[in-house]
C-alpha positions in Angstrom: 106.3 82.0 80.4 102.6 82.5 80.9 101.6 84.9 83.4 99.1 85.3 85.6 97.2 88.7 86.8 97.7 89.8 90.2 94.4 90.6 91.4 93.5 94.4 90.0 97.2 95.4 90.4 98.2 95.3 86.8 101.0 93.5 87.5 101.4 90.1 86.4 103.5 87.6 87.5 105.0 84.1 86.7 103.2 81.2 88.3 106.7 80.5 90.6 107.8 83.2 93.5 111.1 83.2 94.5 111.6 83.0 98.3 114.3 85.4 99.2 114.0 84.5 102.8 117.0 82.5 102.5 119.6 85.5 101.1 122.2 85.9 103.7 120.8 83.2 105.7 121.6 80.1 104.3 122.5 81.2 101.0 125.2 83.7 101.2 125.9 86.0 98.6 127.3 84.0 95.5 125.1 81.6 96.4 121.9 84.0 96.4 123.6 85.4 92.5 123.6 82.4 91.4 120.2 81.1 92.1 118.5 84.8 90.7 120.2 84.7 88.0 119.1 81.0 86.9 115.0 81.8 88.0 115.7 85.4 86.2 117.1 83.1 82.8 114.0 80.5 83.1 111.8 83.3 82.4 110.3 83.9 86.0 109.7 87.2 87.4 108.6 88.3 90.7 111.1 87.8 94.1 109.7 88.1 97.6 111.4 89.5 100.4 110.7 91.3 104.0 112.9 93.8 106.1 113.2 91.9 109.0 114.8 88.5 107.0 117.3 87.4 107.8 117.1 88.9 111.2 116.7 85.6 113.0 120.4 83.7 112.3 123.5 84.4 114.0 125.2 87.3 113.3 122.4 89.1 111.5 120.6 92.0 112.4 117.9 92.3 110.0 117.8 93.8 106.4 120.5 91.2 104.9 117.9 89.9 102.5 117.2 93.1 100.8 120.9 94.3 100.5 122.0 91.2 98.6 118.9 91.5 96.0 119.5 95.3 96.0 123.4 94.3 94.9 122.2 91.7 92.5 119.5 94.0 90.9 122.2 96.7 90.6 124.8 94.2 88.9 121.9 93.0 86.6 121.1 96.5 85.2 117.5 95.5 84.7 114.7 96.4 86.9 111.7 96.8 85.2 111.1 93.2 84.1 111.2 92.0 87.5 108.4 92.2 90.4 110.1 93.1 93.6 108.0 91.9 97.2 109.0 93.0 100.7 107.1 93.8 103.5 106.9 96.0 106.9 105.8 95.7 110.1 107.2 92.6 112.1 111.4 93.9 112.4 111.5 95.4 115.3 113.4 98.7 114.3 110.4 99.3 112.0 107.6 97.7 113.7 103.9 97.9 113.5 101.7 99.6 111.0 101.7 103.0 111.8 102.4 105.7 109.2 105.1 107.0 110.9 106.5 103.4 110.7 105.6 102.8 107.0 106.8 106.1 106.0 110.3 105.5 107.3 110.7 101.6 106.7 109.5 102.0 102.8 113.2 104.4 102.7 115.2 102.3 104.1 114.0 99.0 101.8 114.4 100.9 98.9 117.6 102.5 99.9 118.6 98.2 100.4 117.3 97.6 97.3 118.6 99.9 95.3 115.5 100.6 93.5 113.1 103.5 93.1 109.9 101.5 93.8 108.4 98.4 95.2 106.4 96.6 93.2 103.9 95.0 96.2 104.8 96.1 99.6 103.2 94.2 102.0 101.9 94.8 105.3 103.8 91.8 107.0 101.6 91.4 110.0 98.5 93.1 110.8 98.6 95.6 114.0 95.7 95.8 115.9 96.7 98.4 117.3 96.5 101.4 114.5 93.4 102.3 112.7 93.0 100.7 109.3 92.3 103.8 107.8 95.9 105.0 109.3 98.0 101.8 107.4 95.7 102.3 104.3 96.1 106.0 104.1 99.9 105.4 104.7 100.1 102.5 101.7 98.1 104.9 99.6 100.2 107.5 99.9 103.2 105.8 99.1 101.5 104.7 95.9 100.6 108.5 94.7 104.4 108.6 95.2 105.5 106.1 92.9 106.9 104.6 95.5 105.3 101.4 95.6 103.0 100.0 93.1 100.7 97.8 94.7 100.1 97.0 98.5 99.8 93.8 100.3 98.2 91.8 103.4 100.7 89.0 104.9 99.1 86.9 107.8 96.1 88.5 107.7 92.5 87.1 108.8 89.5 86.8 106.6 87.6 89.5 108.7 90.5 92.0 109.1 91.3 91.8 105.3 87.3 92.6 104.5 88.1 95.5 107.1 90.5 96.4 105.4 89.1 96.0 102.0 86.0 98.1 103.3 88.0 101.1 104.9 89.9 101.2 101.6 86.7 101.7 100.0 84.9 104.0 101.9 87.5 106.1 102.4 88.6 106.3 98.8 92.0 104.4 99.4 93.9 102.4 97.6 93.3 98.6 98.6 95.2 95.6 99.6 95.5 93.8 95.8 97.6 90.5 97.1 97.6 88.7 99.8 100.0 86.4 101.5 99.0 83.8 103.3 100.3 80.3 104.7 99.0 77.4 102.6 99.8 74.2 101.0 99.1 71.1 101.3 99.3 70.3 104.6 98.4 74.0 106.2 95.1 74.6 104.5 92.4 75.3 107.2 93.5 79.2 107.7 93.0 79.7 103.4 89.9 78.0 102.8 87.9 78.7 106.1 87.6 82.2 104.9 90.5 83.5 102.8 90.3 82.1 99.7 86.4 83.1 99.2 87.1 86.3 100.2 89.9 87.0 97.8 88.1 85.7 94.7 85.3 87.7 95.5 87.1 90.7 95.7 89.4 89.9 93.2 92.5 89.6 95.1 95.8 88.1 94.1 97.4 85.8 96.1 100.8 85.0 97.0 100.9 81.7 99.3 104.3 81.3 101.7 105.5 78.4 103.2 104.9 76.3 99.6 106.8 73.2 100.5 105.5 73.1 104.3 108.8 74.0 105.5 110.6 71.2 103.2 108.2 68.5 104.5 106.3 68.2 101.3 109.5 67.5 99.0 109.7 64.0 101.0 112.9 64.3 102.5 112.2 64.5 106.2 110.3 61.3 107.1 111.4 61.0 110.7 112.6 62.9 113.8 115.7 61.7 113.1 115.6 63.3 108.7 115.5 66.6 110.6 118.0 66.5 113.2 120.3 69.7 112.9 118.3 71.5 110.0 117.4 75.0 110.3 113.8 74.0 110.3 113.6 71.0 112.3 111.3 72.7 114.9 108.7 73.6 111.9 108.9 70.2 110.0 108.7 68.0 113.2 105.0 69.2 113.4 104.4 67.4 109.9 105.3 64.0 111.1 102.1 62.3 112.1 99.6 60.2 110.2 98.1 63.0 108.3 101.7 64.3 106.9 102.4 60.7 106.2 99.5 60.0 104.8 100.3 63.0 102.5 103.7 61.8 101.9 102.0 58.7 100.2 100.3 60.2 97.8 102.6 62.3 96.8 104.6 59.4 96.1 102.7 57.5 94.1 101.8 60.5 91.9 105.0 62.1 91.6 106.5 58.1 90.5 103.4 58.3 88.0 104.6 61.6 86.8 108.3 61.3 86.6 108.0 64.1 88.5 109.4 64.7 92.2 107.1 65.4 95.2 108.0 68.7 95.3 106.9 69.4 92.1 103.7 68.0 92.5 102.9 69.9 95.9 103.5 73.0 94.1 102.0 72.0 91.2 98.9 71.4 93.3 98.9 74.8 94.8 99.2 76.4 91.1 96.4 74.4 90.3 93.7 75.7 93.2 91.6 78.5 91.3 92.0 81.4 94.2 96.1 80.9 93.9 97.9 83.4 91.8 101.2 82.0 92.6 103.1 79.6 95.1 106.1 81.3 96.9 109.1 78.6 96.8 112.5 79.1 98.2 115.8 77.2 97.0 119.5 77.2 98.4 121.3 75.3 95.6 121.1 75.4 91.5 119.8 71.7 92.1 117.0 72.4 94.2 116.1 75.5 92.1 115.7 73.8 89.1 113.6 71.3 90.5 111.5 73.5 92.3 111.3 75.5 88.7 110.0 72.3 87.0 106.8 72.9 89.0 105.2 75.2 86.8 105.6 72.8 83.5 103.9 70.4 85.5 100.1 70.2 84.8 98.2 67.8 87.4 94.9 65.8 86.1 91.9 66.3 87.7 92.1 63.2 89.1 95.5 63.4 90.6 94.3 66.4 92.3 91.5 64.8 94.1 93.5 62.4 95.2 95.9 65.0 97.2 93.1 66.7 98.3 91.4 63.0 100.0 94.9 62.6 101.7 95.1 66.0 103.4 91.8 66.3 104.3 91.1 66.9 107.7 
């Protein structure tokens, strides 16, 4: 599997990140096994998780992700082949940026984990409220420990990551070397209004969430009534209007051209844009994993690509 440098991190990771999101949510705990062990087996490497999932579903309090890939990395018996995400900042038992915060969260992820370090750990939210210098100096700190390798920006805009970038800087800190923003095909104003320039410049990995557009983009929810009773209904119903059809379409037609599905091509697409260093993809079955896999052996003409980005223009 080629891989693919992580900005100046020195890590590098395969062009597919498994979205852990879904441990203990709606993949319970065989379930979440079974689908690492099958992305671990195709040769892919890095997993990305948070604190706070799956704190949202009934019955969970928050942490449930990072337990289950703690247990599975500890039944594996292999860590150092694998690049472990999570983030801090938007649970509320650990939330904001402060050190304090930082200090105390990073324990208690690894402790879940089952791990002596974090390969990127990302700020999941930015916070206003403390002094970049203070969340930089924290992250930095936690890097002269060993216990984290690299960190991270999630949800961050294009002049509070050049903040950040600059405070790191001038203040001899270590940097934010990935960031993690939401952007595919449909969700691309946010990236390339600002983000994407600024991370090539600086030479800044990036991690995209949100891949499939909540599901949309694999062409299964078409109508209000395709998403009645999913866990994402509220997210996907947003997506059906003339520019998410319009989307739909040419995926479509290139995917049918491909022998490919429309998932695959979506992700494909992202793999393809020059500032991406990977797409962040969840699955909940061995089907949908291995689909959503396939991705990354797809390669996209030029051509096929500028006809994606005509249809989700805005």
């Amino acid at each position: 599997m080629q891989k693919r440098a992580l900005g100046r991190s020195g890590i590098s990771v395969a062009p597919l990140v498994f979205g852990g999101n879904v441990f203990g949510w709606t993949a319970d705990r065989p379930t979440s096994f079974a689908l690492l062990d099958r992305f671990a087996e195709q040769g892919f490497n890095a997993i990305d998780t948070a604190d706070v999932y799956s704190a949202w579903a009934p019955g969970n309090s928050g942490g449930e992700s990072e337990t289950i890939l703690g247990e599975w990395l500890r039944r594996r018996g292999r860590r150092d082949d694998l690049v472990i995400m999570t983030k801090v900042g938007s649970w509320q038992k650990h939330k904001g940026l402060k050190v304090s915060t930082i200090t105390a969260a990073v324990e208690d992820s690894l402790r879940r984990l089952q791990t002596d370090y974090i390969d990127v750990y990302f700020a999941h939210i930015d916070d206003t409220s403390v002094p970049l210098a203070e969340t930089m100096g924290a992250f930095s700190r936690l890097i002269q420990a060993g216990k984290i390798r690299a960190a991270g920006a999630s949800n961050y805009k294009v002049q509070r990551l050049s903040e950040a970038l600059d405070t790191a800087a001038s203040n001899g800190l270590a940097r934010y070397e990935v960031l993690q923003p939401n952007y595919n095909l449909y969700d691309r104003s946010d990236f390339e209004s600002g983000l994407a320039k600024a991370a090539s410049d600086n030479e800044v990995g990036v991690v995209c969430y949100f891949g499939l557009a909540a599901g949309f983009l694999t062409g299964k929810y078409r109508s209000e009534e395709d998403v009645k009773g999913k866990s994402r209904a509220g997210m996907v119903k947003g997506y059906l209007n003339e520019r998410g059809y319009r989307i739909l379409k040419a995926l479509d037609e290139i995917s049918a051209g491909l022998s490919a599905t429309q998932a695959q091509v979506a992700l494909a697409w992202l793999m393809a844009r020059p500032e991406v260093t990977a797409p962040i993809a969840s699955a909940t079955s061995l089907h949908q994993l291995d689909d959503t896999l396939g991705a990354a052996r797809l390669d996209l003409s030029s051509e096929a690509i500028a006809k994606l980005d005509e249809a989700s223009a805005y």
